[in-house]
Backbone bond lengths (Angstrom), bond angles and torsions (degrees), N, CA, C in turn:
res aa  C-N    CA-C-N  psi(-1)  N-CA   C-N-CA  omega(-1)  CA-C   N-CA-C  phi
1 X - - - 1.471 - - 1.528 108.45 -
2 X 1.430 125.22 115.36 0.889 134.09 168.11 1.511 127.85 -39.95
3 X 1.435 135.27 150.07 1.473 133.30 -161.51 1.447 110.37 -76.28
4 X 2.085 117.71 -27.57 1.345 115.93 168.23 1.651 106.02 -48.66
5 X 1.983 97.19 -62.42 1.471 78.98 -159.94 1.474 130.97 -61.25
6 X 1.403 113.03 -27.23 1.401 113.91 165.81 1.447 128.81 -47.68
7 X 1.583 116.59 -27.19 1.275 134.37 179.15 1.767 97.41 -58.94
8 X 1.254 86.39 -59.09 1.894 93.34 -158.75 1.933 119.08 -76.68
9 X 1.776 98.92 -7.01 1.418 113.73 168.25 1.567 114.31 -78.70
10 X 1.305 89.61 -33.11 1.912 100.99 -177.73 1.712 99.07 -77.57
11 X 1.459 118.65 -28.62 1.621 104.72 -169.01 1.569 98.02 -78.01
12 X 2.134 113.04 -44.44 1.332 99.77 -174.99 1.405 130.12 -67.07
13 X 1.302 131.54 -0.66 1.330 159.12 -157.85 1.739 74.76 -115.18
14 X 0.666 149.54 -122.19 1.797 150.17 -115.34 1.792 91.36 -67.12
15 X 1.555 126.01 -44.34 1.414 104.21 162.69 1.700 143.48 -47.15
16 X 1.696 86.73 -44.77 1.382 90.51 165.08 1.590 126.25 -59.09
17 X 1.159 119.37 -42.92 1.462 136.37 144.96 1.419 127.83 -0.44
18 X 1.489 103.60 -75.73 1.191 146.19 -133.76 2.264 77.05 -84.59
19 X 1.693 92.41 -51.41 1.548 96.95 -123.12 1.705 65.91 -92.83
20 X 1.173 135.25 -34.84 1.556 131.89 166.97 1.841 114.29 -34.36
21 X 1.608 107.10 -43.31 1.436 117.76 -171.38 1.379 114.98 -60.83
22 X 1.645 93.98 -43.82 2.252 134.61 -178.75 1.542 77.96 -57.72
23 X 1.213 151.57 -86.39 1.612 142.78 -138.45 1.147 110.58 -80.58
24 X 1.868 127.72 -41.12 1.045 121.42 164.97 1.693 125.70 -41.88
25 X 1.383 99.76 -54.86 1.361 117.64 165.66 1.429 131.61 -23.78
26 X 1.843 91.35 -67.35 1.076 101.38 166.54 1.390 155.46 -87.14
27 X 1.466 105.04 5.84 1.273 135.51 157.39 1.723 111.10 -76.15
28 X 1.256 116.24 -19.26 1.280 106.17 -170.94 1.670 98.90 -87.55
29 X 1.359 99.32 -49.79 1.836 107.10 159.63 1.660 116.90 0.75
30 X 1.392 83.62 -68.33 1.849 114.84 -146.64 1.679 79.53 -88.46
31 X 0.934 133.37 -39.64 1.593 116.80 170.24 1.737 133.09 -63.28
32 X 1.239 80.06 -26.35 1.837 102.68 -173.62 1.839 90.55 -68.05
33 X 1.055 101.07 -63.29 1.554 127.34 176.79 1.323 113.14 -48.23
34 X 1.446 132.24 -49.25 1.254 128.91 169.95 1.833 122.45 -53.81
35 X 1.646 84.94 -66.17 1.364 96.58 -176.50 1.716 106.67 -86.22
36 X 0.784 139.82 -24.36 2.118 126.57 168.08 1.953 75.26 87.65
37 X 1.631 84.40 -167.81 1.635 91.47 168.59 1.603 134.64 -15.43
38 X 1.685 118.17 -39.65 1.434 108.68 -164.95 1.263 96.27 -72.69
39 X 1.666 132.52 -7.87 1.298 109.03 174.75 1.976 124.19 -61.26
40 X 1.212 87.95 -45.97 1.698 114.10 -179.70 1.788 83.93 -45.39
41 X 1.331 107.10 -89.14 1.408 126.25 -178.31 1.448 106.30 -6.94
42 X 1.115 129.51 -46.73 1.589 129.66 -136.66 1.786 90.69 -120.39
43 X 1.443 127.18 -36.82 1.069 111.16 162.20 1.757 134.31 -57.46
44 X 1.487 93.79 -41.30 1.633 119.43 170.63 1.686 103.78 -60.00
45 X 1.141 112.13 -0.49 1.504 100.69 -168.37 1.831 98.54 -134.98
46 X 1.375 123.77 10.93 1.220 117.41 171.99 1.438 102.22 -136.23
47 X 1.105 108.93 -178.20 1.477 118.46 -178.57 1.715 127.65 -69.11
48 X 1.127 101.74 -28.84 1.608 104.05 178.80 1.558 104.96 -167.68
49 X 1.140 103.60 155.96 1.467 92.64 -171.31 1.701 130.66 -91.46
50 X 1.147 106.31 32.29 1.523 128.73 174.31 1.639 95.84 -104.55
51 X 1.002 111.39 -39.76 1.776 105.20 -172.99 1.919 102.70 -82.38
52 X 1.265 126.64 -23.22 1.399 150.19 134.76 1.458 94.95 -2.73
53 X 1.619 94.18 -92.94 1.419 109.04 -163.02 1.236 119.79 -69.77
54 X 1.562 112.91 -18.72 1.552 89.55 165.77 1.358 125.63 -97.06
55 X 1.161 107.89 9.16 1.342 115.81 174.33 1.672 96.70 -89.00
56 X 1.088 140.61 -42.72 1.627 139.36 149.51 1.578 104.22 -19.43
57 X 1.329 100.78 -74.61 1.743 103.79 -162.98 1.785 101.20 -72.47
58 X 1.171 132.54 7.70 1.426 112.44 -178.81 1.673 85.05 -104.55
59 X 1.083 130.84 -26.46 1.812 130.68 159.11 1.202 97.87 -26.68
60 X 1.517 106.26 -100.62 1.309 130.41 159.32 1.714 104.32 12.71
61 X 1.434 117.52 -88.50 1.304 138.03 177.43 1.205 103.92 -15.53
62 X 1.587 126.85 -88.00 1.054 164.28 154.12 1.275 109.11 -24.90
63 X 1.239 143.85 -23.51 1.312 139.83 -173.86 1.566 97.10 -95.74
64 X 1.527 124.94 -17.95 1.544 129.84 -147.84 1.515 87.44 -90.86
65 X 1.612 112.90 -27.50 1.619 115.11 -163.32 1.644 112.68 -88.92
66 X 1.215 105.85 -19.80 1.506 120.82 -174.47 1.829 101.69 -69.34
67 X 1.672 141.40 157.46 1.179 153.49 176.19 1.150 90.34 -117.11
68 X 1.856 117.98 75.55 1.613 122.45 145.62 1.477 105.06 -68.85
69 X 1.203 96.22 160.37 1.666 102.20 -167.94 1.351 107.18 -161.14
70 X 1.483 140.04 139.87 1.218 114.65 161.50 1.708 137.88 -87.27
71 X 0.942 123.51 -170.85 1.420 112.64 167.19 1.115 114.51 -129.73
72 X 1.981 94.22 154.75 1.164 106.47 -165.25 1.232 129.31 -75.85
73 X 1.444 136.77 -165.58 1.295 128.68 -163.35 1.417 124.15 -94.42
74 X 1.848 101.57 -8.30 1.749 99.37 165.48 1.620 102.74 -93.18
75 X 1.490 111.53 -14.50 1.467 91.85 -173.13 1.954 112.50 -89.77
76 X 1.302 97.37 -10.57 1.610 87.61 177.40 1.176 97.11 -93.89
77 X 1.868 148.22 -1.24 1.164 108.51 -167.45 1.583 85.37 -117.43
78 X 1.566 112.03 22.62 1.119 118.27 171.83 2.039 112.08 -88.56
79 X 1.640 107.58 -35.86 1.433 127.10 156.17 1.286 106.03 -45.30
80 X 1.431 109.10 -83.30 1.830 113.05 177.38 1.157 121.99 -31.18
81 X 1.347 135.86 -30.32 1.866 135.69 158.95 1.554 92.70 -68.37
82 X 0.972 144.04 -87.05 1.319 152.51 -170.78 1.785 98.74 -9.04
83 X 1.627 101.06 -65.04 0.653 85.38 -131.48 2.477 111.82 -89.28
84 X 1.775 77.03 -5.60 1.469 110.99 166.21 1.787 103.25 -66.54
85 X 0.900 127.04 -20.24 1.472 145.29 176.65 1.495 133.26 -60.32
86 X 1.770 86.26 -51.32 1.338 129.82 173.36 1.719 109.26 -78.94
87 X 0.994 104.64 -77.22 1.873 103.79 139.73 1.671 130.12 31.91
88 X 1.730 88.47 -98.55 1.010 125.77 169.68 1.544 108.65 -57.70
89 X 0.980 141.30 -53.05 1.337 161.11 -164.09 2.079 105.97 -56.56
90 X 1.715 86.51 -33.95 1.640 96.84 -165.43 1.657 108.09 -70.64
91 X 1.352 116.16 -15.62 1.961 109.48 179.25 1.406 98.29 -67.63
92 X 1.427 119.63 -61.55 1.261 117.09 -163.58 1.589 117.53 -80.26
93 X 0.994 124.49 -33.81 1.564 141.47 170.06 1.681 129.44 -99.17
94 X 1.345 110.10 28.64 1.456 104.15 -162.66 1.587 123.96 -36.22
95 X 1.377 109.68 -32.93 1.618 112.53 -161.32 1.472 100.48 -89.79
96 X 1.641 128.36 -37.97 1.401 140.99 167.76 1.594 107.07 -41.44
97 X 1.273 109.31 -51.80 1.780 135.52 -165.33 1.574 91.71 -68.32
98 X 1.439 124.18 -56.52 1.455 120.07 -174.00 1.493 101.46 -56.68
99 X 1.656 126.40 -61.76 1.263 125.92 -168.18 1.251 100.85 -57.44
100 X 1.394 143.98 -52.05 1.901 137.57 165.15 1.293 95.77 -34.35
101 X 1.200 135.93 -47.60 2.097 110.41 -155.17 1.545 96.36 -83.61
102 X 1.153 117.04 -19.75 1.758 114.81 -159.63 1.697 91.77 -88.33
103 X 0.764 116.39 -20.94 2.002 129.60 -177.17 1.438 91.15 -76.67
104 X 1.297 114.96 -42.35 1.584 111.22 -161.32 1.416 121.00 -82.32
105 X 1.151 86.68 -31.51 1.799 112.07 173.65 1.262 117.00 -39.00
106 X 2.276 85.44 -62.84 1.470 89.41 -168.84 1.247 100.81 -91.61
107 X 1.776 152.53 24.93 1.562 128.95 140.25 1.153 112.25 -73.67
108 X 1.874 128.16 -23.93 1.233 97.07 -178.27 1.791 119.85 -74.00
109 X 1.462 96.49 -33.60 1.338 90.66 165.87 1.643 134.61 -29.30
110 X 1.258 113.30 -71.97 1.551 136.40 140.38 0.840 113.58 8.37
111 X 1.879 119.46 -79.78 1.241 142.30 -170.80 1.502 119.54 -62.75
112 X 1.498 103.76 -33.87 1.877 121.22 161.45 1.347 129.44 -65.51
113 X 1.749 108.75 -17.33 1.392 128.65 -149.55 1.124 136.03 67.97
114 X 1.330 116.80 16.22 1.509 105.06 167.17 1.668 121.08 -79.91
115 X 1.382 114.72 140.14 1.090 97.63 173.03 1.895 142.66 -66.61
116 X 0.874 140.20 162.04 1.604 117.73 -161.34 1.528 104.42 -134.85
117 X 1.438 135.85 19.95 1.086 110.15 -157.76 1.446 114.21 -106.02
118 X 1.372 110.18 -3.90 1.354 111.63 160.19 1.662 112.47 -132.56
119 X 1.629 101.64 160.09 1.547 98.90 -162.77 1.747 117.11 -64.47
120 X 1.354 78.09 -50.81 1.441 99.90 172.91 2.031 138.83 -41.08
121 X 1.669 78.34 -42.26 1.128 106.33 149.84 1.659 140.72 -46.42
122 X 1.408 87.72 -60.16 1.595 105.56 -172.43 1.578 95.65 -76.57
123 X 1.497 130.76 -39.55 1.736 131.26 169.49 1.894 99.59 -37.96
124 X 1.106 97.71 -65.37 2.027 87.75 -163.89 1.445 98.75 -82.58
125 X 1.375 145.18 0.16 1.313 117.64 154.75 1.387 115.01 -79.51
126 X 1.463 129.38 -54.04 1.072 131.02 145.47 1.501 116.02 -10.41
127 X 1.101 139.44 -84.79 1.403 149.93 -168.41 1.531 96.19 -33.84
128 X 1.521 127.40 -50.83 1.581 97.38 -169.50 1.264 117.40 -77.93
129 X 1.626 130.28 23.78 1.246 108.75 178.26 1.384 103.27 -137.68
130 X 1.391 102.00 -31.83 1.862 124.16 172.41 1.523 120.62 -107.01
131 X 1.656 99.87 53.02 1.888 110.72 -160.77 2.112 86.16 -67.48
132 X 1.649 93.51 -60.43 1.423 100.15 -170.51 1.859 121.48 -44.40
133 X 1.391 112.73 -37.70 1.904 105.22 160.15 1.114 109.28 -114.01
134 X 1.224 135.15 45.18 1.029 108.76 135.06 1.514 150.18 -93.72
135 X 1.507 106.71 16.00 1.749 119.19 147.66 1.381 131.93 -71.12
136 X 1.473 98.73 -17.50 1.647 114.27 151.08 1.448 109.03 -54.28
137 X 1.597 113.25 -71.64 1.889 102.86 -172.34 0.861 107.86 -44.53
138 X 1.381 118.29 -55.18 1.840 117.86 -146.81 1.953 83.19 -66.50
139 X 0.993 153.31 -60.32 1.746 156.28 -163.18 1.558 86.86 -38.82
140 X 1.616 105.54 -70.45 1.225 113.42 -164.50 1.328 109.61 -51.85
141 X 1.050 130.55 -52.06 1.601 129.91 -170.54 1.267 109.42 -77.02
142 X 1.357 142.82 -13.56 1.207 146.07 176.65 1.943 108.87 -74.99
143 X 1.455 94.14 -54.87 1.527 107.10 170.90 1.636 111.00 -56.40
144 X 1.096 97.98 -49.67 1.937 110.37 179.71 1.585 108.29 -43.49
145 X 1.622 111.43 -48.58 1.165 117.06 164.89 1.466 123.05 -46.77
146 X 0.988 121.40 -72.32 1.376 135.23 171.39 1.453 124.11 -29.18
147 X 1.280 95.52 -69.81 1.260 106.52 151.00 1.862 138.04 0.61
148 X 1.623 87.57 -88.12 1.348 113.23 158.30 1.470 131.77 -55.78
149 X 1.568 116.23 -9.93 1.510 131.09 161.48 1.804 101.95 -101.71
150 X 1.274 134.80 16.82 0.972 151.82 172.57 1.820 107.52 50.68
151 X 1.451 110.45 53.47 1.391 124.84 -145.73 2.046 93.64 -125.94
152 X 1.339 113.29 -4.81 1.267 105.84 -176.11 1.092 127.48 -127.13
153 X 1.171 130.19 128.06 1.840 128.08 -151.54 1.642 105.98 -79.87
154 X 1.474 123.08 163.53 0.730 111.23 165.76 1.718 147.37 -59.46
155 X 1.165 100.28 -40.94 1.726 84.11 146.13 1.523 155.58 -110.43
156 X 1.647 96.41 51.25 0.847 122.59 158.39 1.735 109.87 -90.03
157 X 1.247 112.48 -45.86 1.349 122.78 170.77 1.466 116.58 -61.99
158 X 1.312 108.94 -19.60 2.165 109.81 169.76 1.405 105.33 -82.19
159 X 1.480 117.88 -28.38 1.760 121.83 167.95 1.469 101.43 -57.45
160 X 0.907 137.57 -60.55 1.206 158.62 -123.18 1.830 102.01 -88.28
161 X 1.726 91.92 -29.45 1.331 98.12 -167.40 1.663 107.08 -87.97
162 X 1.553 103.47 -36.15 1.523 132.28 -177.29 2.019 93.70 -58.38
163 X 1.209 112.14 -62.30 1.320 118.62 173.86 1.904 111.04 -40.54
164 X 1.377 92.72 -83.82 1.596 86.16 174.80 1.436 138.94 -23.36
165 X 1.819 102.82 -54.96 1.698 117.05 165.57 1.332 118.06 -47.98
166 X 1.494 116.43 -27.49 1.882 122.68 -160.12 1.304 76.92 -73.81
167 X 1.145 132.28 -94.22 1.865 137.84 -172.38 1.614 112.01 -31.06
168 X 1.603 120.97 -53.73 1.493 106.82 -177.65 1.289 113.70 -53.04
169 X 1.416 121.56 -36.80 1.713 123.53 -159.91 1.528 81.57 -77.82
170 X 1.248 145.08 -65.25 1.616 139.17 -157.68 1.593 95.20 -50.80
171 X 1.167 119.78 -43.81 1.729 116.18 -158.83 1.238 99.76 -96.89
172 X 0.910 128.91 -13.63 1.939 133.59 159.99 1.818 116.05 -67.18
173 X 1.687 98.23 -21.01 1.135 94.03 -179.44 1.745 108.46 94.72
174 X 1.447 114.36 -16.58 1.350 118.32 -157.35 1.545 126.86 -101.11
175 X 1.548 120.36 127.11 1.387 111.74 -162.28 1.757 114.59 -52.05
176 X 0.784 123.42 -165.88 1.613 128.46 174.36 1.784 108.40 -68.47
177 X 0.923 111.89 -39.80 1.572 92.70 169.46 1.353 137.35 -119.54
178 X 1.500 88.37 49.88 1.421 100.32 -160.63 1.732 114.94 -96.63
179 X 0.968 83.61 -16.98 1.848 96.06 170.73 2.076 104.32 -103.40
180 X 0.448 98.15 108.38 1.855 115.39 173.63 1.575 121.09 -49.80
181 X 1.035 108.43 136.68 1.688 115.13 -160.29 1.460 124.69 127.55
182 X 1.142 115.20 156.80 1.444 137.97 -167.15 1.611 124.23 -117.75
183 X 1.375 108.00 79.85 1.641 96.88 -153.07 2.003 108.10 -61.98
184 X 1.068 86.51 27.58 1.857 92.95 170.27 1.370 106.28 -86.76
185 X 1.418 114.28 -7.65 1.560 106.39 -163.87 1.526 74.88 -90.12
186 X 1.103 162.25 -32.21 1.340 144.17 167.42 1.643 143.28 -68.62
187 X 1.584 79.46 21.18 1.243 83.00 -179.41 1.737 126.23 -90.44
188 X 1.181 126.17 164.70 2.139 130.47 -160.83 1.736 83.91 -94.13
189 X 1.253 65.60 159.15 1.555 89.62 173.68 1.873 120.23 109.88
190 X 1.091 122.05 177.42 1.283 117.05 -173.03 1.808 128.70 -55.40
191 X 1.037 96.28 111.07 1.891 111.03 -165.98 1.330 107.79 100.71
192 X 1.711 127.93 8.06 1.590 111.42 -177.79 1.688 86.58 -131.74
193 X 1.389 90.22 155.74 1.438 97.75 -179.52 1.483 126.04 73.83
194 X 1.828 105.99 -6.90 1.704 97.40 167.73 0.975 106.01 -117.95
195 X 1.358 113.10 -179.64 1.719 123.38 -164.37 1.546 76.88 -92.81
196 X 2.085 95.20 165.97 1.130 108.03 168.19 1.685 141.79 -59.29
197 X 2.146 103.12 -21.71 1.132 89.82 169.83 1.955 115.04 -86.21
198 X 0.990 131.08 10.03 1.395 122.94 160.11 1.350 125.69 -101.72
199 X 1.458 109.94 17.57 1.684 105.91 162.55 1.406 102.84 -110.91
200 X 1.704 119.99 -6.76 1.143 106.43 -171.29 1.762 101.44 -88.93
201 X 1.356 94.77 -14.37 1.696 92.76 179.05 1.065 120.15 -95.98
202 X 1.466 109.20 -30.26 1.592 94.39 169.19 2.248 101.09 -75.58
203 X 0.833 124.67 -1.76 1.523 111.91 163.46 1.429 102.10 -66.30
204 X 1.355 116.16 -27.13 1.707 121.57 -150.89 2.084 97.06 -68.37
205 X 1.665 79.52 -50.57 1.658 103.00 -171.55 1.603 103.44 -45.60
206 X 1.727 104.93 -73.49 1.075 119.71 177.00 1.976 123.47 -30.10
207 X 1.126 91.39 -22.06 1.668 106.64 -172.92 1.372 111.67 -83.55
208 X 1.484 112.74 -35.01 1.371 119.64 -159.19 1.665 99.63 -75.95
């Protein structure tokens, strides 16, 4: 084989290369970008970061087959009462109020089409569209747990609530203040976090 052609096997070989590195690249881009954090997340959690990304793009895959959808405008501002409801619910009931938002979560999900029946599940479908909160759910659902073994203080359960809202408002479709409220009404301390008959007694105390 002559020294041209070797010349011009070595250039098409280092283009292909070159321009193989350019797509890799830029697929990783568009992943970083898709998913926010779960990219980091998902490398830190597999073996190398080629097996990473395709575990990214089989998301991806899988997310293309699902009928996400949004909702319409009586049914999210039908959520938004729900979920102002739920809210309200958290002075006197904090741990009841956490198990309501995590219920709520997963109908809107539901209601979007995602499927919900395992947690794990709902994390990597979620992830390609809600990469950036979804360290909110996983907080929230971890506490939710706890919770329910009667293992989580009350403000852990006002985190819990702050967490939940980051994801409802994204899956509602709704900017940051689009659901109404003051997450001060969740705040510990005296008159938050007890039921009504122990503020009326400690008023009682206070009186005497």
């Amino acid at each position: 084989m002559s020294t041209v052609i070797w010349v011009a096997v070595i250039v098409v070989v280092a283009i292909v290369a070159v321009g193989y590195a350019v797509l890799r690249q830029q697929r990783r881009h568009r992943l970083r970008d898709r998913f926010g954090p779960e990219y980091d997340r998902t490398v830190q959690e597999r073996e190398n970061r080629r097996e990473a990304e395709q575990e990214l793009l089989a998301r991806e895959q899988r997310f293309s087959s699902l009928d996400i959808r949004p909702l319409d405008a009586g049914t999210r501002d039908g959520y938004a009462q729900k979920w102002m409801e739920v809210q309200e619910r958290f002075v006197d009931a904090p741990g009841f109020a956490v198990t309501e938002a995590d219920h709520l979560v997963t109908s809107v999900m539901a209601e979007r089409g995602y499927p919900t029946e395992e947690f794990e599940q709902r994390l990597s479908d979620l992830s390609v569209t809600h990469g950036r909160t979804l360290d909110h759910y996983r907080l929230a659902h971890e506490i939710s747990s706890r919770a329910a073994r009667k293992e989580a203080s009350t403000e852990e359960l006002r985190q819990a609530m702050v967490h939940y809202r980051a994801l409802f408002e994204e899956l509602l479709g709704a900017s940051g203040g689009a659901i109404n409220g003051d997450h001060s009404t969740w705040r510990t301390g005296p008159g938050h976090g007890e039921t009504t008959e122990e503020r009326t007694g400690r008023r009682d105390v206070q009186g005497q």
